[in-house]
N, C-alpha and C positions, 0 to 999 in steps of 0.2 A: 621357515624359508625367507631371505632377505632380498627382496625385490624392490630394484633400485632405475631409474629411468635418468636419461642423457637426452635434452634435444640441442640436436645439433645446427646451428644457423646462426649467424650475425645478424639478419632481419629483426630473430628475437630479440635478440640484444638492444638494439636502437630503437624498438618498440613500431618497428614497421610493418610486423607481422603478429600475429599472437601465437601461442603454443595450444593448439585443437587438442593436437595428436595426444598430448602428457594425457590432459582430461578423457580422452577418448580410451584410453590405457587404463586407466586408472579403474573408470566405468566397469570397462569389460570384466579386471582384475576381481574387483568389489563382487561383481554378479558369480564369480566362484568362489570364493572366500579367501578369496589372496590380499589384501592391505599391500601398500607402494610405501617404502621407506622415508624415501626421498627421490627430488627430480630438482635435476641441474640443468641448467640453462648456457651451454658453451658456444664460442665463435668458430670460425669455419676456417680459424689457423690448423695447423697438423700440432704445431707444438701445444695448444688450448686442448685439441681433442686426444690428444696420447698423455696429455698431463692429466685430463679427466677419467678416461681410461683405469690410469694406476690410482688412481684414489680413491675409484670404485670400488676395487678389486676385494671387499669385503663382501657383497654380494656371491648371493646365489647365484642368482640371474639378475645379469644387466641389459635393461630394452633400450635400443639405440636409436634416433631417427633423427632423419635429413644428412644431405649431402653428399647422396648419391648419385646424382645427375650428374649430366654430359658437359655443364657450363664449365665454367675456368674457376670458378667458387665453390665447385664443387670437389672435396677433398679428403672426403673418410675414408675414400677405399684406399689412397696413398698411405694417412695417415693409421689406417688401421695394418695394414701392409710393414709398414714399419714397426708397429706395437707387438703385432704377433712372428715379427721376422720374417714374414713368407715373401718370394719373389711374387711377381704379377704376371697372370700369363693368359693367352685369347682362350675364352671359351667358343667352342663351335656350338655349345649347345644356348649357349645366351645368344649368339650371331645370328641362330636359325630362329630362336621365339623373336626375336628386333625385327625380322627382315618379315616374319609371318602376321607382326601384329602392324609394320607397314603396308603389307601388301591387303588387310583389311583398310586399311583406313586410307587407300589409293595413293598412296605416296609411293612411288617409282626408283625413286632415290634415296639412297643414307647419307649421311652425313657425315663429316668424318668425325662429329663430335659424337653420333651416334652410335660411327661404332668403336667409339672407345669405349661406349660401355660392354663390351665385348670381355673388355679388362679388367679380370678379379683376381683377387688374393689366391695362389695357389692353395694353401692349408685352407680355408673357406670352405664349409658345405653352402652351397645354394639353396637360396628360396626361391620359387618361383615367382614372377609380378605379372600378373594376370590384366591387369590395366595399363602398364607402363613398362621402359625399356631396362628398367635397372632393375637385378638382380638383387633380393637381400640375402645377408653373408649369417650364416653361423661357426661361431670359434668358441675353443674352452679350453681356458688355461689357467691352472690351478685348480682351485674349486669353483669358479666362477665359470657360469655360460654366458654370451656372450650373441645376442642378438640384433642384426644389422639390419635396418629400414629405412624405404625411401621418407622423405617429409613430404610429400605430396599427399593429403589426407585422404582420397580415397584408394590412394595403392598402397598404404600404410593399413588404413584400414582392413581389406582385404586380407592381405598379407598376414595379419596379427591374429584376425578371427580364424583363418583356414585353415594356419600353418604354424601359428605358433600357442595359441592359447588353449589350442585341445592338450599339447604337451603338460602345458602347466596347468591345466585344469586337474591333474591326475594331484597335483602336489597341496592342491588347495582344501580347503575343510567345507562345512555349509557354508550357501550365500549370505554376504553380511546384507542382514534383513537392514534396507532403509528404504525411505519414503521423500518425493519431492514436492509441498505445495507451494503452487504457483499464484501469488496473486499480483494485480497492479491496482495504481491511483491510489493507495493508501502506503505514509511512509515509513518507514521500518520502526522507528519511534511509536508508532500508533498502534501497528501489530503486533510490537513485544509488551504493549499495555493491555493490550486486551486478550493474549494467554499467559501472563504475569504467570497469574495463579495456579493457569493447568501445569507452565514448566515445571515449578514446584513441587507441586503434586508428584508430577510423573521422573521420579527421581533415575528410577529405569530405560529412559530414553536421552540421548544426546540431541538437544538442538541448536542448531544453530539458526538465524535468520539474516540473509545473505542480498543484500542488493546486488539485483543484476540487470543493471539500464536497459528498459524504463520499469522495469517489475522488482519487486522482492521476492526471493525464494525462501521458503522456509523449508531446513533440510531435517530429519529424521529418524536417528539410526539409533539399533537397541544397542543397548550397553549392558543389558545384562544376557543372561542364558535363557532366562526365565520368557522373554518375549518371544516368542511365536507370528508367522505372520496373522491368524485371524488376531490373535491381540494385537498387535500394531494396526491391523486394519480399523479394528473396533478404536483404537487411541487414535488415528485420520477421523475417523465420525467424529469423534469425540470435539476435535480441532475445527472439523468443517460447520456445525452446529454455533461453536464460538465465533467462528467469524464470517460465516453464510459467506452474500454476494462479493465480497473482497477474493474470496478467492475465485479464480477462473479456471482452473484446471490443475491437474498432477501429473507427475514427471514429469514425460518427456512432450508435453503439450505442448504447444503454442497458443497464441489470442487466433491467430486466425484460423488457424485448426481446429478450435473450437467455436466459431464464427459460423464457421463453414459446416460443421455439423447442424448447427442450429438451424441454417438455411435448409439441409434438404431434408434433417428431421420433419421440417415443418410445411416443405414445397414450395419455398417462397424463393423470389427472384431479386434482385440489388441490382441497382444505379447509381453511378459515384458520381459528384461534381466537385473538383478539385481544385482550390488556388494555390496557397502556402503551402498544401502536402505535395503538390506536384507529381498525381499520380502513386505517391506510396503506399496508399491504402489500396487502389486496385492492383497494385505489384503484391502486396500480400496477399490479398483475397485469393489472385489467379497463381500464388504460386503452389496452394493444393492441387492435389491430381482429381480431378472431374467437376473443375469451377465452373466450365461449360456449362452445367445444369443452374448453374445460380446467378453468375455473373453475365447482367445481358448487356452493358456499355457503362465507359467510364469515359469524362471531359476534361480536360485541364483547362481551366477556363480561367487563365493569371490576370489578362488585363479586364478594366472594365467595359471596353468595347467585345469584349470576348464573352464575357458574362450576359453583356444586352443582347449580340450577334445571335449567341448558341443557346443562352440558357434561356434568354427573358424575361433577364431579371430587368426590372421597370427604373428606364433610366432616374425617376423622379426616388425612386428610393436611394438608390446611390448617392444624388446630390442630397438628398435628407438627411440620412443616416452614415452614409461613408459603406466601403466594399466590406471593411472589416467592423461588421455589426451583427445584429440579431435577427434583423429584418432583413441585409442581406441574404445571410449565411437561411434564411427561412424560406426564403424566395428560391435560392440554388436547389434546396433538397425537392421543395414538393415540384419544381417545373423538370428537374431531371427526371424525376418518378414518372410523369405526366410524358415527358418525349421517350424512353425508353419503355411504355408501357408496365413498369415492373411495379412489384407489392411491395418495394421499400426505397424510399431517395437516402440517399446521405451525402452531404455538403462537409466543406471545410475552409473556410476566410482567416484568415490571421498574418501576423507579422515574425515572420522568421528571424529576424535582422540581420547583420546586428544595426544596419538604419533602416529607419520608417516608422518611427516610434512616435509619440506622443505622451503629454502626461496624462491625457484620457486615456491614453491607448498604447500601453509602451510594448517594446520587444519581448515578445512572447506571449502575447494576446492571440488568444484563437476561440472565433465560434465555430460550435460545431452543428450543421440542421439535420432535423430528421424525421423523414414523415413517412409513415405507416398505417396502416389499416385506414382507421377512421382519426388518427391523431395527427398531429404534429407539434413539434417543440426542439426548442435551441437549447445551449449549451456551452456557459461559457468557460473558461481554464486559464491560465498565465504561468508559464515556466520559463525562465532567460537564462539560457546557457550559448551555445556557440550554436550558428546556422544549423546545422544536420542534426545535431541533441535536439532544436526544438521540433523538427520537424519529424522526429522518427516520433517524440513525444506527441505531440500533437497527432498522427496517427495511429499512435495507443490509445488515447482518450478515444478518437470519435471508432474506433471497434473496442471494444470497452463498455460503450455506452450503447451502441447498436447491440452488444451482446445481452446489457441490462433488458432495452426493451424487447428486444425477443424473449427473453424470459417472461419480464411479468407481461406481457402481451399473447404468448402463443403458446407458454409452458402451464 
């Protein structure tokens, strides 16, 4: 079966959006044993998406997504409308889900853009959208089926698991067995040196090793018949052993998700004191569900009157050392610890840029502090790319390094 994917959006195009949805298709597909052919990337002309359309047209099933929304950019149902010849005509039964999923969400009014999504393809089966006002469309013309979704990713979502992927799930074989390890702070150079030898070896596995800012992914998929999941299990040991603390998790992990476990594995509580990350360490920590239990206060504390004010940090260290030092950034962690009564501080000082640099101390300097039990200790790093790369970065390193000492400290 040739399973073939369309996303549709000029966003894509211009690099203003990314394509979730392809990858999120793709996943699903993988986890039944269906493989993706190919995925095109179209603009939100009628004439881009009905010349896409017919070029597909070798497929089994084509998954379509975005540009079914109410805006004036929004254009496939015209376009698709012209592809498969059918007129447009009001549905009553999409008019009455729009009017019942406003009347959840206390909106008293429609809109007239709203209820044009009222307007589908006559020849079109419906899909239902359980989150949102646009219907997705099913057509099948030739040997080709023909699947229509909104691009907003979690009504795509929805929509795909519910409604479409139990269908194809009948078409597909076993799950293509793969595996994803997650590591950071080491560069993909480093990590393809040090299982050189097992890829080698394991001529029965496909891998690849995949930067994915700020981490590397190492992907894992058999290639032959003969893998099994406990052997591939046992071939992750095998990987985890070579390169221990590098790596921080599999699959679908996150740093902070694994953070956040360590925290209430262990019962302990976390204090942020934030310059240069500006809060993005406490934006990930809280953005697991029940950080309540872990996270008891975070400070953005950017200037150094804000530092002496809130933290206490000793203005004679400032004028010694400067905000972005060792001795700051040591002072931030153990006095956060100390005002929010918690069993760990962590700090962050450094220079974003792209000015405020120095040749002691250029763009992309960051310390990081951190004081725990009976210890404490700094941490220094340098990465210079563009404001938000160093900052996202710089908030990997210091959960990273909070993750290190939780380990050898409470595991």
């Amino acid at each position: 079966m040739i399973v073939k994917i369309i996303a549709i959006g000029s966003e894509l195009l211009s690099g203003s959006s990314t394509d979730t949805n392809s990858q999120f298709i793709i996943n699903a597909l993988k986890s039944v044993g269906i493989s993706v052919a190919s995925v095109k990337i179209v603009g939100d002309e009628i004439e881009a998406i009905t010349g896409a359309l017919a070029s597909e047209n070798d497929a089994d099933i084509l998954l379509i997504t975005g540009g079914l929304g109410p805006t004036h950019d929004d254009r496939t149902v015209k376009a698709a409308a012209q592809y498969f010849d059918s007129a447009i005509v009001f549905s009553e039964v999409v008019m009455q889900h729009i009017q019942a999923l406003f009347e959840v969400r206390g909106i008293a009014e429609l809109s007239e853009a709203n209820r044009r999504q009222a307007l589908v393809p006559e020849k079109a089966e419906l899909i239902p959208n359980y989150y949102g006002t646009a219907p997705g469309l099913i057509f099948k013309k030739g040997k080709t089926v023909y699947y229509f979704m909104p691009g907003v990713p979690v009504e795509m979502e929805r929509m795909f698991a519910e409604n479409i992927l139990p269908i194809l799930q009948t078409s597909g074989t076993e799950p293509i067995l793969s595996a994803v390890i997650r590591t950071t702070g080491v560069p993909e150079s480093v990590l393809f040196q040090k299982i050189e030898q097992w890829i080698e070896i394991n001529q029965d596995l496909a891998v690849s090793i995949l930067p994915h800012f700020p981490e590397v992914h190492i992907v894992i998929t058999k290639s032959s018949p003969n893998i099994t999941r406990p052997l591939l299990d046992k071939k992750l040991d095998e990987v985890t052993a070579i390169l221990g603390d590098d790596i921080y998790g599999y699959d679908a992990d996150t740093l902070e998700s694994v953070v956040a476990k360590q925290l209430l594995k262990n019962n302990l509580t976390i204090a942020i004191a934030e310059s240069c990350t500006g809060g993005l360490i406490a934006h990930r920590l809280t953005n697991i569900s029940g950080s309540s239990a872990y996270f008891q206060q975070g400070i953005i504390c950017y200037s150094n009157r804000s530092k002496i004010e809130n933290l206490g940090v000793r203005e004679k260290t400032l004028a010694d050392f400067g905000a972005v030092s060792r001795q700051t950034a040591q002072e931030m962690a153990v006095n956060i610890r100390r005002i929010a009564n918690s069993d760990i501080g962590l700090s962050t000082t450094g220079i974003a840029g792209p000015t405020g640099g120095s040749p002691e101390k250029p763009v992309g300097t960051v310390f990081i502090g951190l004081a725990s039990g009976d210890h404490k200790g700094t941490f220094h790093f340098r990465y210079n790319r563009d404001r938000l790369s160093n900052k996202i970065y710089f908030s990997q390193m210091a959960l990273n390094q909070l993750r290190l000492d939780m380990k050898a400290s409470y595991e």
